[in-house]
Backbone of each chain as ProteinMPNN parsed JSONL, in Angstrom:
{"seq_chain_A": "XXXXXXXXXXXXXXXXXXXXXXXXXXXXXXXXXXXXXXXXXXXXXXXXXXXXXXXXXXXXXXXXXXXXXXXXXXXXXXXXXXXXXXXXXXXXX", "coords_chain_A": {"N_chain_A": [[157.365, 30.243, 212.183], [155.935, 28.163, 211.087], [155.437, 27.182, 212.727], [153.155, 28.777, 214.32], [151.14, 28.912, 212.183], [150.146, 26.095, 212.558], [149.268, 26.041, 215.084], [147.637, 27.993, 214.95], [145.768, 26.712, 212.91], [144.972, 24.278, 214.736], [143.612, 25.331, 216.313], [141.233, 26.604, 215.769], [140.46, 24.09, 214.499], [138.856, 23.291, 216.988], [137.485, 24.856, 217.326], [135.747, 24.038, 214.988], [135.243, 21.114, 215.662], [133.702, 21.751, 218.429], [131.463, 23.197, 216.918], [130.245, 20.255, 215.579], [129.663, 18.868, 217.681], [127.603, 20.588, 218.623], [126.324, 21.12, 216.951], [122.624, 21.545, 215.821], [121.257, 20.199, 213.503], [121.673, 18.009, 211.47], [122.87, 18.633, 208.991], [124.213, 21.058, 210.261], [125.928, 19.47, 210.902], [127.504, 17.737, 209.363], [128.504, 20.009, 207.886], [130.609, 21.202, 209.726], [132.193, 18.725, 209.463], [132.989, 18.591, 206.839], [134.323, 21.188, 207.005], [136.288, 20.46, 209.226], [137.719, 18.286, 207.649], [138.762, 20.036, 205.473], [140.15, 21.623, 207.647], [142.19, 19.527, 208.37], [143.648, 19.025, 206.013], [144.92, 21.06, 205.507], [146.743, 21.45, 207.797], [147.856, 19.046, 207.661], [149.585, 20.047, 205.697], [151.052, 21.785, 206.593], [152.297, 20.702, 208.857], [153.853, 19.101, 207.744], [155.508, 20.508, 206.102], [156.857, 22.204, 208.59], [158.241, 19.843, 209.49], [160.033, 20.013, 207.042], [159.519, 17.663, 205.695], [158.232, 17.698, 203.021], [156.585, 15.555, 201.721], [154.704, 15.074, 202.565], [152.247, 16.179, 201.271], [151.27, 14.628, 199.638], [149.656, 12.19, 201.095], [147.844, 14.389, 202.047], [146.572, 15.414, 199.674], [144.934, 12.855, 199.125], [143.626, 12.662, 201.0], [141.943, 14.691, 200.946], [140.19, 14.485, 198.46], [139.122, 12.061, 199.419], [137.587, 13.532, 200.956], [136.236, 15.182, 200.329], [134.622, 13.36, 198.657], [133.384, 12.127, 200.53], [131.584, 13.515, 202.07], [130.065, 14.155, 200.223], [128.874, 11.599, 199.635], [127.452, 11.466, 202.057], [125.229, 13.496, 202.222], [123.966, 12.909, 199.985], [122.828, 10.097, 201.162], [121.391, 11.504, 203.186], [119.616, 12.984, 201.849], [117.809, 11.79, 200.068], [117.731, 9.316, 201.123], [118.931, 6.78, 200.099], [121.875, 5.221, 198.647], [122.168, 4.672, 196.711], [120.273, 6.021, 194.952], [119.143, 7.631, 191.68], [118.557, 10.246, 189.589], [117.597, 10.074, 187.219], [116.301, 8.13, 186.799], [114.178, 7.789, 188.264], [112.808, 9.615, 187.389], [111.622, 8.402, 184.953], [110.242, 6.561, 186.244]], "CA_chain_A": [[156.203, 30.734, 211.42], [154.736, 27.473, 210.233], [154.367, 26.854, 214.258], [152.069, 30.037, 214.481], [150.18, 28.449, 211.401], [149.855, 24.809, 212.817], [148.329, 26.325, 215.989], [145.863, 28.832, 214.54], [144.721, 25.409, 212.781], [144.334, 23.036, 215.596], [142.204, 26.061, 217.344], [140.472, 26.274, 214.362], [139.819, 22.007, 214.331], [138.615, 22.793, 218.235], [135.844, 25.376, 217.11], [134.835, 23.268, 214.705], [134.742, 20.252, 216.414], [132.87, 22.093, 218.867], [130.255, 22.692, 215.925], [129.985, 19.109, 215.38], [128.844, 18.573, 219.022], [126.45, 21.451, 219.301], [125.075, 21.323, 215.856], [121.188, 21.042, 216.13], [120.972, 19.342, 212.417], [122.783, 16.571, 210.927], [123.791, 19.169, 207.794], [125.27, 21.192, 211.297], [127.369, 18.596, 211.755], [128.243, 17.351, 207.864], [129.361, 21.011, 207.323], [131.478, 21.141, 210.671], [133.254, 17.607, 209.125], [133.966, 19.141, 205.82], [135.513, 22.211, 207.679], [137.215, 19.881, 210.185], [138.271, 17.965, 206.483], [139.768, 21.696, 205.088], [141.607, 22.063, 208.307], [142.925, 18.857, 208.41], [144.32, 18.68, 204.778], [145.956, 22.579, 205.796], [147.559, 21.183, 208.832], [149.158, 18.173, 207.153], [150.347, 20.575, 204.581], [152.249, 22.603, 207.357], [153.174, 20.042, 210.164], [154.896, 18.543, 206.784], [156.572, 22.096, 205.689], [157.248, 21.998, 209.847], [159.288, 19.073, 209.88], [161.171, 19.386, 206.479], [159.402, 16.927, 204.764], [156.758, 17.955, 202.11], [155.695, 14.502, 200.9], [153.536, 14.595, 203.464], [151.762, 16.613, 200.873], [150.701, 13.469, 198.811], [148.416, 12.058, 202.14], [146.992, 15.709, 202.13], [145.603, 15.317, 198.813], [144.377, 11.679, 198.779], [142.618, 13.327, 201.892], [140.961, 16.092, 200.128], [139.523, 13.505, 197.466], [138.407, 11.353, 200.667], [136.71, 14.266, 202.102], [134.703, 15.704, 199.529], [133.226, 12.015, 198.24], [132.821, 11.004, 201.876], [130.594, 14.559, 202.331], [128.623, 14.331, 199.162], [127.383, 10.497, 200.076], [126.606, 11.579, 203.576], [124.545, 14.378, 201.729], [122.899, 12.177, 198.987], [122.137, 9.6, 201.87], [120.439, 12.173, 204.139], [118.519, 13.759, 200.93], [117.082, 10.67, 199.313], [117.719, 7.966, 202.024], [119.506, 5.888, 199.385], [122.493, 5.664, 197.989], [122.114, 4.698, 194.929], [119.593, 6.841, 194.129], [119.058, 7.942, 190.311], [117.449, 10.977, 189.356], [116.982, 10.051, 185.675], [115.878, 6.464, 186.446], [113.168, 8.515, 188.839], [112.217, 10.489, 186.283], [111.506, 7.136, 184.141], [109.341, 5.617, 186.605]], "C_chain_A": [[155.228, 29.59, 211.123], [154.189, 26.909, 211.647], [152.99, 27.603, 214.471], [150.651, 29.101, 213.38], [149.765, 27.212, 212.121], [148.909, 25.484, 214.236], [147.532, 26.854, 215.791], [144.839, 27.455, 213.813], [144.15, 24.466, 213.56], [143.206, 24.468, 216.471], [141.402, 25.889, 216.777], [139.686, 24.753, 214.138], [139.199, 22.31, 215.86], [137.445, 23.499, 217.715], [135.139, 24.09, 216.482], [134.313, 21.991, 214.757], [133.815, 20.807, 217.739], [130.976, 22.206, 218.301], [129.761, 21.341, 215.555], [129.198, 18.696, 216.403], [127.702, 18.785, 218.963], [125.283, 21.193, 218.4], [123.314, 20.437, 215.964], [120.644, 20.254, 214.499], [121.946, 18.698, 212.356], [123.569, 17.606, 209.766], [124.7, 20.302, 208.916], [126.618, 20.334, 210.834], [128.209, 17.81, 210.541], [128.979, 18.541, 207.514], [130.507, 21.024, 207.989], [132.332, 19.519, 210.411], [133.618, 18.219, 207.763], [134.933, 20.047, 206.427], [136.484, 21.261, 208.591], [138.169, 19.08, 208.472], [139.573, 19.346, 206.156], [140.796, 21.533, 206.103], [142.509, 20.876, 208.519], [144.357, 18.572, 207.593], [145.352, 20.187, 205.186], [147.103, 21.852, 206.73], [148.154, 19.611, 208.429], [150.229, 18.554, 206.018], [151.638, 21.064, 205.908], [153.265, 22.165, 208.119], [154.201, 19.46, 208.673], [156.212, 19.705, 206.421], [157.669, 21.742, 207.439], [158.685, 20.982, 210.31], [160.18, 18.264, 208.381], [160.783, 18.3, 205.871], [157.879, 16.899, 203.957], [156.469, 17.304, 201.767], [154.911, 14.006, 201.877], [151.768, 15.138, 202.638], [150.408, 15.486, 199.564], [149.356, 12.973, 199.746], [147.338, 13.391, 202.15], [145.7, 15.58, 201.377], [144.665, 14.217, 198.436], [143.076, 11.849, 200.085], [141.443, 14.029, 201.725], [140.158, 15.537, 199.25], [138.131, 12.636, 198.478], [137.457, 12.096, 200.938], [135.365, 14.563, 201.459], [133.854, 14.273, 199.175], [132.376, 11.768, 199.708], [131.371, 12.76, 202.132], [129.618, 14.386, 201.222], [127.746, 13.274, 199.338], [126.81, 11.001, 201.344], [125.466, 12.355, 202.874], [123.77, 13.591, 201.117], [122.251, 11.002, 199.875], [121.352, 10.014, 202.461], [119.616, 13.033, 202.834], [117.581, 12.879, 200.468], [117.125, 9.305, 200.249], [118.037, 6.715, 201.443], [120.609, 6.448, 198.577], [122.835, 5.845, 197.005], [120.848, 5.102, 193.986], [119.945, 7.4, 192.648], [118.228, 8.81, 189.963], [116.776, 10.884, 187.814], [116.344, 8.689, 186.035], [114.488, 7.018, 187.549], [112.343, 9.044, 188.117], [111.455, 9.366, 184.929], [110.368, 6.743, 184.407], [107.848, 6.237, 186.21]], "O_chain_A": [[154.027, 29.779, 210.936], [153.09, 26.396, 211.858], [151.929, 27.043, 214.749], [149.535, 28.778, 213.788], [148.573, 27.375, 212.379], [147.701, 25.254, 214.188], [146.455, 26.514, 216.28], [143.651, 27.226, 214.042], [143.103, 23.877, 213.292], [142.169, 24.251, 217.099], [140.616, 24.993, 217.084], [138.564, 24.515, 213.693], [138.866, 21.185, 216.232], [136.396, 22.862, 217.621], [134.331, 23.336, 217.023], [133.288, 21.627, 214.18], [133.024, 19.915, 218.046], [129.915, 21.763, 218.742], [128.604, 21.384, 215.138], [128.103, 18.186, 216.166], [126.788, 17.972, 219.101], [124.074, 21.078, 218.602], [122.997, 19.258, 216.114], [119.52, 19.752, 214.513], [122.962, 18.756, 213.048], [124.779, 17.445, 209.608], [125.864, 20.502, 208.567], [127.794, 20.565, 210.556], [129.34, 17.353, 210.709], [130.031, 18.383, 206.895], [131.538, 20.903, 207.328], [133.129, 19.213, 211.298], [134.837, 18.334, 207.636], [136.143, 19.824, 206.424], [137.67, 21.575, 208.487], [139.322, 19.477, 208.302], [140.748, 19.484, 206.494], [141.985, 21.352, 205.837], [143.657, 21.157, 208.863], [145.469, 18.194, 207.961], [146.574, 20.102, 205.059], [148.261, 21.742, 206.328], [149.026, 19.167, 209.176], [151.189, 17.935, 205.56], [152.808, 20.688, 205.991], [154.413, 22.581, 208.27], [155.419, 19.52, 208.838], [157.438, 19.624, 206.502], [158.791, 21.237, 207.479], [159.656, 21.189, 211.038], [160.665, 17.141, 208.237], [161.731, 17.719, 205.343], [156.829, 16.308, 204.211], [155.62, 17.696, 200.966], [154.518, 12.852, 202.045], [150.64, 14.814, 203.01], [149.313, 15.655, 199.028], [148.212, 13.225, 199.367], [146.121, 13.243, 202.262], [144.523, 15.583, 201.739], [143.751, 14.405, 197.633], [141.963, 11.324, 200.091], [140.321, 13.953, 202.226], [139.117, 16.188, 199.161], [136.906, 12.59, 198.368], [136.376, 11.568, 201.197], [134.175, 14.388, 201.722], [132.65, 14.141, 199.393], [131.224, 11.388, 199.92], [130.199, 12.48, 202.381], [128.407, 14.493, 201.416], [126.517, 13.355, 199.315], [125.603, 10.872, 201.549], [124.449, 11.667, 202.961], [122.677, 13.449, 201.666], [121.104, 10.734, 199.517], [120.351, 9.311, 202.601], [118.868, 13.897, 203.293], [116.416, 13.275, 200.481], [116.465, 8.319, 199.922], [117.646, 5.662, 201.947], [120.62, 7.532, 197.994], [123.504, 6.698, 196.422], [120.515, 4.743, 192.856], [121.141, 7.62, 192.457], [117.053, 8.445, 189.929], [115.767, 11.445, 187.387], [115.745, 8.237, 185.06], [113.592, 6.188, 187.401], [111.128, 8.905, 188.253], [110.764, 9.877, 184.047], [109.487, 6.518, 183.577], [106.829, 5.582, 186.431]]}, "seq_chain_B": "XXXXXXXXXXXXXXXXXXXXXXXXXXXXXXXXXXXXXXXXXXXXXXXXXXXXXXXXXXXXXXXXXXXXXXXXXXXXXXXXXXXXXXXXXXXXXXXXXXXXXXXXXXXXXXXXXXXXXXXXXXXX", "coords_chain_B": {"N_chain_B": [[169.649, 38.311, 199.043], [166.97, 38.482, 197.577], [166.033, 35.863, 198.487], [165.58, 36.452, 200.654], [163.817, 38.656, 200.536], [161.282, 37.011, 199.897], [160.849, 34.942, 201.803], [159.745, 36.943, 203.692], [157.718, 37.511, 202.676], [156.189, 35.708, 202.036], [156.068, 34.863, 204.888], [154.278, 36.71, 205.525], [152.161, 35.904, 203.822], [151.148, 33.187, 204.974], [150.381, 34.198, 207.526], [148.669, 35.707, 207.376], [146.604, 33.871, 205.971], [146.131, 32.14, 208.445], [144.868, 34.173, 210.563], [142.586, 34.133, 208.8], [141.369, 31.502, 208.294], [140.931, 31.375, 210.857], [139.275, 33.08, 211.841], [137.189, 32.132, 209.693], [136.552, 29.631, 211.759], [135.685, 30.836, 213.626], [133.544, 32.134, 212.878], [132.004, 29.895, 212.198], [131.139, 28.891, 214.643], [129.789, 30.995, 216.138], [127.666, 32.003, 214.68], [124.082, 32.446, 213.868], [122.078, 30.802, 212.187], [122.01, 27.946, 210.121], [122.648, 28.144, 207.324], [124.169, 31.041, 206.845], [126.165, 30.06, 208.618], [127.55, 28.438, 206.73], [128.297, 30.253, 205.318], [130.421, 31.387, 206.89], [132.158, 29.133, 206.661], [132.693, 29.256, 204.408], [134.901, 30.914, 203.946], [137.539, 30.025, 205.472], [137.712, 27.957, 203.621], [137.794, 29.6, 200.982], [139.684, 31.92, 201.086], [141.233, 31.509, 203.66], [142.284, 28.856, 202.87], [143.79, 29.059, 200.625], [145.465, 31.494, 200.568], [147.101, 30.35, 202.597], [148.193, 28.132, 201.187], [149.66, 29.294, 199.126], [151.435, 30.777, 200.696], [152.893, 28.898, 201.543], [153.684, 27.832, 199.351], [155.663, 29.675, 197.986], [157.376, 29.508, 200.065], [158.28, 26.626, 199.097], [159.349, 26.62, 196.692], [160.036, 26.5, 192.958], [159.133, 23.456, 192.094], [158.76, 20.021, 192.732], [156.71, 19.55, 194.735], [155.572, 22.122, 194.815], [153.984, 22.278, 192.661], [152.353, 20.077, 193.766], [151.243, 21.513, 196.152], [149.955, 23.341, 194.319], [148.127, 21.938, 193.145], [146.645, 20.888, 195.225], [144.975, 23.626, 195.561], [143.832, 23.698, 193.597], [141.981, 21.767, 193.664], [140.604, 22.463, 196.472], [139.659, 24.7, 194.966], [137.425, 23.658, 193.321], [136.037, 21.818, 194.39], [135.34, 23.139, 196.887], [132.949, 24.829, 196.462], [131.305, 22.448, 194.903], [130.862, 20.961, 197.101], [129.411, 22.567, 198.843], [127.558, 23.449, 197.406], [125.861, 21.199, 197.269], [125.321, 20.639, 199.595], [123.837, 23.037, 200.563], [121.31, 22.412, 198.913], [120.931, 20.197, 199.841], [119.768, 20.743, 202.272], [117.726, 22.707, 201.985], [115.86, 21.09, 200.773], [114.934, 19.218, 203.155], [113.797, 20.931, 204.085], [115.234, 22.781, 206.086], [114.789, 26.125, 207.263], [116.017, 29.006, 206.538], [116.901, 31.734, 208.779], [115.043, 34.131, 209.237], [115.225, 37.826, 209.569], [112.859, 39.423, 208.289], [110.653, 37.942, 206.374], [110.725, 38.266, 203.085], [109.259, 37.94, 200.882], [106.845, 38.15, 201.77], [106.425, 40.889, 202.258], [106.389, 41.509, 199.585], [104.441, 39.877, 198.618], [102.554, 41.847, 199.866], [102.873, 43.918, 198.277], [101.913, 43.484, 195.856], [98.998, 43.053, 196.488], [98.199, 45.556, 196.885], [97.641, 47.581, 194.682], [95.202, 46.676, 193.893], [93.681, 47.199, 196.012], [93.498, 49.462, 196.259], [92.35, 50.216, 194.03], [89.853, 49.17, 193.979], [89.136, 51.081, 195.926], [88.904, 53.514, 194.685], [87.157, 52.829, 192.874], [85.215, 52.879, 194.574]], "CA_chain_B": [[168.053, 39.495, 198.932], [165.632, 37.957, 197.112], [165.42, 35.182, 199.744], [164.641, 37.234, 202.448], [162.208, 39.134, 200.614], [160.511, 35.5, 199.079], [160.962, 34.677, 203.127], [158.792, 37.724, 204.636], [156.201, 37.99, 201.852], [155.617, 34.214, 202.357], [155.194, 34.74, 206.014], [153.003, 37.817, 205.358], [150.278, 35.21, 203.174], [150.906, 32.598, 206.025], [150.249, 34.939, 208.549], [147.051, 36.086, 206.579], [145.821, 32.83, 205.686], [146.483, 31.918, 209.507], [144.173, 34.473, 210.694], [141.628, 33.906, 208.075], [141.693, 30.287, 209.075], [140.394, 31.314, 212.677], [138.015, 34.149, 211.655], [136.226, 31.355, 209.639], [136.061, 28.943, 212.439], [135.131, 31.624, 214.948], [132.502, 32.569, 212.738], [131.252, 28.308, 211.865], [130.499, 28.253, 216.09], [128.878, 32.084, 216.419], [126.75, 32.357, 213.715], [123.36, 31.337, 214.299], [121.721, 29.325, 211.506], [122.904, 26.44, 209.015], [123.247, 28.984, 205.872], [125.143, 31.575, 207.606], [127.63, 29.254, 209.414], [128.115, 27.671, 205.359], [128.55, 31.307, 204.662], [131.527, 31.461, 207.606], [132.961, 27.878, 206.554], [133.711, 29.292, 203.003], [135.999, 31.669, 204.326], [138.707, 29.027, 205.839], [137.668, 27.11, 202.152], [138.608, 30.028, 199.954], [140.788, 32.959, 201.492], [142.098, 31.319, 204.258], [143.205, 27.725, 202.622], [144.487, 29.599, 199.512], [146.337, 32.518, 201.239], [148.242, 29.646, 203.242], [148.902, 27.665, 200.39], [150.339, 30.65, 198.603], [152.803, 31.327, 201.633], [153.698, 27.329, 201.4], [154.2, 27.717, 197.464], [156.29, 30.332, 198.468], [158.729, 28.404, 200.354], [158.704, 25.286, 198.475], [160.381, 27.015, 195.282], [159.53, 25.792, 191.879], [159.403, 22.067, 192.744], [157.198, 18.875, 192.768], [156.058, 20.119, 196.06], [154.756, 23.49, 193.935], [152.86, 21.312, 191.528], [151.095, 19.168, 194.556], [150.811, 22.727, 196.295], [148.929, 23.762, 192.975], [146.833, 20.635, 192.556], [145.43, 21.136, 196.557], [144.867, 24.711, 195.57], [142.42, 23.459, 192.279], [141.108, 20.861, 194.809], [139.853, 23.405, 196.893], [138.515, 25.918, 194.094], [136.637, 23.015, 191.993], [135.106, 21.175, 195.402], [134.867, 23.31, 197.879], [131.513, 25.416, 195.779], [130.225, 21.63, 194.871], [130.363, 20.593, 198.269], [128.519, 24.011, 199.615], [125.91, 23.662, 197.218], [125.147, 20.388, 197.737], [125.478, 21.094, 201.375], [122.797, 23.952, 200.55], [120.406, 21.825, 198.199], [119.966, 18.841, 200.752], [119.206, 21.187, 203.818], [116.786, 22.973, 201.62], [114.889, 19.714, 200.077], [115.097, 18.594, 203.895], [112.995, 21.764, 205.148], [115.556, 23.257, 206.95], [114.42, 27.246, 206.891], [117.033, 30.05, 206.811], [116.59, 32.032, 210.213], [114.845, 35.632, 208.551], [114.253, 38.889, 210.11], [111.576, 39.668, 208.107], [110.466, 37.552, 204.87], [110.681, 39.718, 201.914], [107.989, 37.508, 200.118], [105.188, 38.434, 202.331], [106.64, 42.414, 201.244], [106.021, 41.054, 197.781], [102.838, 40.022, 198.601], [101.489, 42.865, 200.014], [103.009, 45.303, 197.315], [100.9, 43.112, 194.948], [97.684, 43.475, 196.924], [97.636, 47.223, 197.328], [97.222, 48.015, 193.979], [94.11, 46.041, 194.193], [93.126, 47.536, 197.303], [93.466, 51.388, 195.864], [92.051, 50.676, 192.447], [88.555, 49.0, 194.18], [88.593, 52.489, 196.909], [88.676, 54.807, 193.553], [85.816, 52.277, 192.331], [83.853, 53.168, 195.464]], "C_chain_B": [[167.117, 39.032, 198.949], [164.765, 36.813, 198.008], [165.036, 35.543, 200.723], [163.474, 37.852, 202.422], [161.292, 38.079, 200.266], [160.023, 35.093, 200.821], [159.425, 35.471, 203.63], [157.489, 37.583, 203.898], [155.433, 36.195, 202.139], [155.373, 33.667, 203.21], [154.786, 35.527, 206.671], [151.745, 36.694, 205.056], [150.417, 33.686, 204.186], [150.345, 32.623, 206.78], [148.72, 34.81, 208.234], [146.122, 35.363, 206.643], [145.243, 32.169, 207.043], [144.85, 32.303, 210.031], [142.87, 34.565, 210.119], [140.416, 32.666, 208.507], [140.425, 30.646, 210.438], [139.384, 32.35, 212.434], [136.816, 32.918, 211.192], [135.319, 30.356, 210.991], [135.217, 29.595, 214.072], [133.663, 31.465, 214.413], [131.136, 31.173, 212.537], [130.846, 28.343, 213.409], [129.583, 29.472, 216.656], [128.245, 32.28, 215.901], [125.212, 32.045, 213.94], [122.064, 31.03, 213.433], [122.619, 29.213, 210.271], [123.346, 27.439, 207.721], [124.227, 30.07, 206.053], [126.115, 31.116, 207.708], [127.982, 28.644, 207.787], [128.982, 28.849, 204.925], [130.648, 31.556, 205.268], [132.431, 30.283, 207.293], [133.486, 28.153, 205.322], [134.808, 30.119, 203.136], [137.184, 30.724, 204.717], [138.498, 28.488, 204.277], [138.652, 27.827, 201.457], [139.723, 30.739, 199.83], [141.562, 31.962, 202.808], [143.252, 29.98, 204.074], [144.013, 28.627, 201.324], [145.906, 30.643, 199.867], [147.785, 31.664, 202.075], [149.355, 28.784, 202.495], [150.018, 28.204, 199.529], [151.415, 31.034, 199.198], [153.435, 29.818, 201.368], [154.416, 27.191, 200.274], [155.457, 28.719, 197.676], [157.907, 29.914, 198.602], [159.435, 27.385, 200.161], [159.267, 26.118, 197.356], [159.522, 26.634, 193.837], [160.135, 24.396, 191.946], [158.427, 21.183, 192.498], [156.419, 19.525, 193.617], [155.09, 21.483, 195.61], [153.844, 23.181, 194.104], [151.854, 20.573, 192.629], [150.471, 20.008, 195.457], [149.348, 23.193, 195.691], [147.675, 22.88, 192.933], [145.778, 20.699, 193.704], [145.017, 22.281, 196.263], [143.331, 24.186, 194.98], [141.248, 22.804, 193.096], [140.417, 21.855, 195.437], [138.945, 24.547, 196.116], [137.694, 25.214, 193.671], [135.652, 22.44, 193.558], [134.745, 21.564, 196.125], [132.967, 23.801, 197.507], [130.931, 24.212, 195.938], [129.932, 21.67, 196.219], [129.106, 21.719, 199.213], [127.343, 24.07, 199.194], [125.616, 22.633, 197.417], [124.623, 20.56, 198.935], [123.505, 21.77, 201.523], [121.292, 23.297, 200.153], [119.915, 20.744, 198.888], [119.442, 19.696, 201.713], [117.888, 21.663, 203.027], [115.253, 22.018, 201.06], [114.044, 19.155, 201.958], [114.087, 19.625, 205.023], [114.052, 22.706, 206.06], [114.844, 25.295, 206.782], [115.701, 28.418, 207.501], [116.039, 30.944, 208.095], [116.532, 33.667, 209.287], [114.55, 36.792, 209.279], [113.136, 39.094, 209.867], [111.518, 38.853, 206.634], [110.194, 38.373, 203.655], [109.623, 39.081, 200.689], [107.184, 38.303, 200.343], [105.492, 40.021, 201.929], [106.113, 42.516, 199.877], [104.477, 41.294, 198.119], [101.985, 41.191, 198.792], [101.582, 43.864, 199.081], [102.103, 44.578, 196.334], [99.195, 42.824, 195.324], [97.599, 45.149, 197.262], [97.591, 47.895, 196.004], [95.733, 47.802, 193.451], [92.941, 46.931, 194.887], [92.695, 49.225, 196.748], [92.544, 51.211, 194.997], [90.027, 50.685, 193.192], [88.273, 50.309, 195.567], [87.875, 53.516, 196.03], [87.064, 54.424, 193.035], [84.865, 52.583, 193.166], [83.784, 54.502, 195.444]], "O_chain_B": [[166.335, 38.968, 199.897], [163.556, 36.731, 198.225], [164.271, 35.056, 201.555], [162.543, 37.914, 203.226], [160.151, 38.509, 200.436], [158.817, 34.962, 201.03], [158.355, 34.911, 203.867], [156.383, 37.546, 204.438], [154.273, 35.861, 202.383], [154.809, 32.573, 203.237], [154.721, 35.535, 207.901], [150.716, 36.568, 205.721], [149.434, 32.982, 203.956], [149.684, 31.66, 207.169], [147.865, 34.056, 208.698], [145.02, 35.653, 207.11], [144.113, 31.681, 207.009], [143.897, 31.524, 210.05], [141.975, 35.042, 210.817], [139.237, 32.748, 208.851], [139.339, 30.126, 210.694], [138.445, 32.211, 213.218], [135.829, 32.669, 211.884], [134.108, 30.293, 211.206], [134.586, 29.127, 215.02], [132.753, 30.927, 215.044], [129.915, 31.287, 212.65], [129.896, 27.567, 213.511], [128.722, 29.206, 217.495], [127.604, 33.155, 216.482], [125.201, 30.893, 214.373], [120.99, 31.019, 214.035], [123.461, 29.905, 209.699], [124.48, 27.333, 207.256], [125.217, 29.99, 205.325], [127.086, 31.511, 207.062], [129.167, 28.313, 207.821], [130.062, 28.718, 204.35], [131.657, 31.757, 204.592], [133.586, 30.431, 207.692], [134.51, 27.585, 204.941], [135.721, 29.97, 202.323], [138.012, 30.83, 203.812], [139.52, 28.754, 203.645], [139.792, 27.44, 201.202], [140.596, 30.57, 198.979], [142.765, 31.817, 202.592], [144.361, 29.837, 204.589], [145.229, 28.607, 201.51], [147.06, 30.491, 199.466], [148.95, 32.05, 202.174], [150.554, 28.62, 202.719], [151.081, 27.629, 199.293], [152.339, 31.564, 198.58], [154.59, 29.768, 200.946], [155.493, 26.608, 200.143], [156.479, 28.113, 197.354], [158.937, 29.922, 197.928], [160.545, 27.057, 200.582], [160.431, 25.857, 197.657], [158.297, 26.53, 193.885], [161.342, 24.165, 191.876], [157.32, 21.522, 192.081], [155.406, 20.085, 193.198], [153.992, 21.71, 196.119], [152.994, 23.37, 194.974], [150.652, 20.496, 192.373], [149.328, 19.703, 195.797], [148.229, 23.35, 196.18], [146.504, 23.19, 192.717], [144.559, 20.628, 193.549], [144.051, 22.297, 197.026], [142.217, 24.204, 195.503], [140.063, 23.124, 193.188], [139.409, 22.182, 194.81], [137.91, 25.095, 196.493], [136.714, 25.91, 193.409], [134.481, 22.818, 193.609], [133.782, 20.985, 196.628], [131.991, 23.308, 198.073], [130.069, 24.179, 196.816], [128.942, 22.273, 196.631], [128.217, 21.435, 200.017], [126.332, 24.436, 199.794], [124.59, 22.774, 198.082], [123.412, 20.61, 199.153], [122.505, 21.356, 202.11], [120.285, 23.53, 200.821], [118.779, 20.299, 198.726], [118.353, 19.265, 202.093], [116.872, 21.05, 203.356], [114.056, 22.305, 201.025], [112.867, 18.8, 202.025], [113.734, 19.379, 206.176], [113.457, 23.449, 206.84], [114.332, 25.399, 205.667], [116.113, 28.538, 208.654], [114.827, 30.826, 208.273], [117.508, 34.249, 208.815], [113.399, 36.779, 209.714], [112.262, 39.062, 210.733], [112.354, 39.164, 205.786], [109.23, 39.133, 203.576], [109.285, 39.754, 199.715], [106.716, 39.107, 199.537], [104.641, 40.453, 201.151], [105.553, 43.439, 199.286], [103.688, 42.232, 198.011], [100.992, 41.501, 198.135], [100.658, 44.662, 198.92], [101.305, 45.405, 195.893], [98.358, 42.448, 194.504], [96.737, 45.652, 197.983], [97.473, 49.107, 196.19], [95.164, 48.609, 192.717], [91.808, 47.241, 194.519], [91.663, 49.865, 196.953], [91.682, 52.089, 195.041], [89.199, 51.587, 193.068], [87.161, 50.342, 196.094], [86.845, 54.15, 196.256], [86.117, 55.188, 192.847], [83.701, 52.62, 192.766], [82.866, 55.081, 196.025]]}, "name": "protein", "num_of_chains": 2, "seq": "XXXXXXXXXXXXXXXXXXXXXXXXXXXXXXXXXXXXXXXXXXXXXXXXXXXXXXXXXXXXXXXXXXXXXXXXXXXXXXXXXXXXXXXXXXXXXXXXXXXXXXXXXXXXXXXXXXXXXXXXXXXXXXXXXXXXXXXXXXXXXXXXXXXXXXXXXXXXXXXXXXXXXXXXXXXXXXXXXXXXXXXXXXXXXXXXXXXXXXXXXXXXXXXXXXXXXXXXX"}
């Protein structure tokens, strides 16, 4: 059963690495890495269930932390073209 | 007993989550524009990572493994939304334009010029 699951996910990581390719924007291709993120953190949950050892579940989540910061700077870099942008210290000037 | 039924029902929301899983990503490469395909990427986010986790929680028991189960679950309810709207709020700042059949402004507009239009006919 958790085979069935681990394969519907890596198809799943092929679409949306496919989206990453094709995508005609850059937020294309930031969404298609969060989703490739999601299925990653799924499929280290399972291949772990898979082989009997769930503290694979710890990498999962230090993953899931990874994913979302690493998506929101890509985002706040491609919105403002800095990263250390400040919207109150904007609001100042 | 109880293990067998804990067994099937837990790879019933496997199963589920499974196919969920692949509906999203079908729908992230057929869709065709950027708000849409966000629309198809929350599906693997909310029903299909949850539904799987749920069959995993399942089989892990009441355990650490639960609890770190549980904690990717929250992870996914509390970040996946930020990430989507951010997602949403830079493409929009950035110009991108949702792909419309018909703009339902310019509907606006014209329902607010034809009362205009009638009142100055009656005037003639």
């Amino acid at each position: 059963m958790f085979t069935a699951a681990a394969i519907a996910i890596l198809f799943a990581l092929t679409l949306a690495v496919i989206r990453a390719i094709r995508g005609p924007t850059v937020f294309d291709r930031v969404l298609a890495g969060n989703s490739i993120g999601t299925l990653a953190i799924l499929l280290l949950a399972v291949v772990g269930f898979l082989n009997g050892r769930p503290e694979w579940l710890d990498v999962a989540l230090t993953y899931g932390f990874l994913n979302v910061i690493s998506t929101l700077a890509v985002l706040k870099y491609f919105r403002h073209g800095d990263l250390a942008y400040d919207a109150e210290e904007d609001k100042a000037q | 007993m109880t293990g067998v039924l804990i067994d099937i029902l837990s790879w019933g929301f496997i199963l589920a989550g499974s196919a969920f899983v692949i509906v999203g990503a079908i729908g992230l490469v057929r869709m065709p524009d950027l708000y849409t395909r966000m629309h198809a990427a929350s599906v693997t986010d909310t029903v299909g990572a949850g539904l799987l986790l749920v069959g995993l929680m399942l089989q892990a028991g009441l355990s650490l493994v639960m609890l770190k189960l549980l904690f990717l679950m929250a992870l996914f309810f509390f970040m996946g939304p930020v990430a989507t709207h951010a997602l949403a709020q830079a493409a929009l700042g950035e110009d991108v334009k949702p792909l419309l059949h018909e703009d339902r402004r310019n509907r606006l507009k014209a329902k607010d010029a034809e009362p205009d239009t009638a009142t100055a006919e009656k005037g003639d």
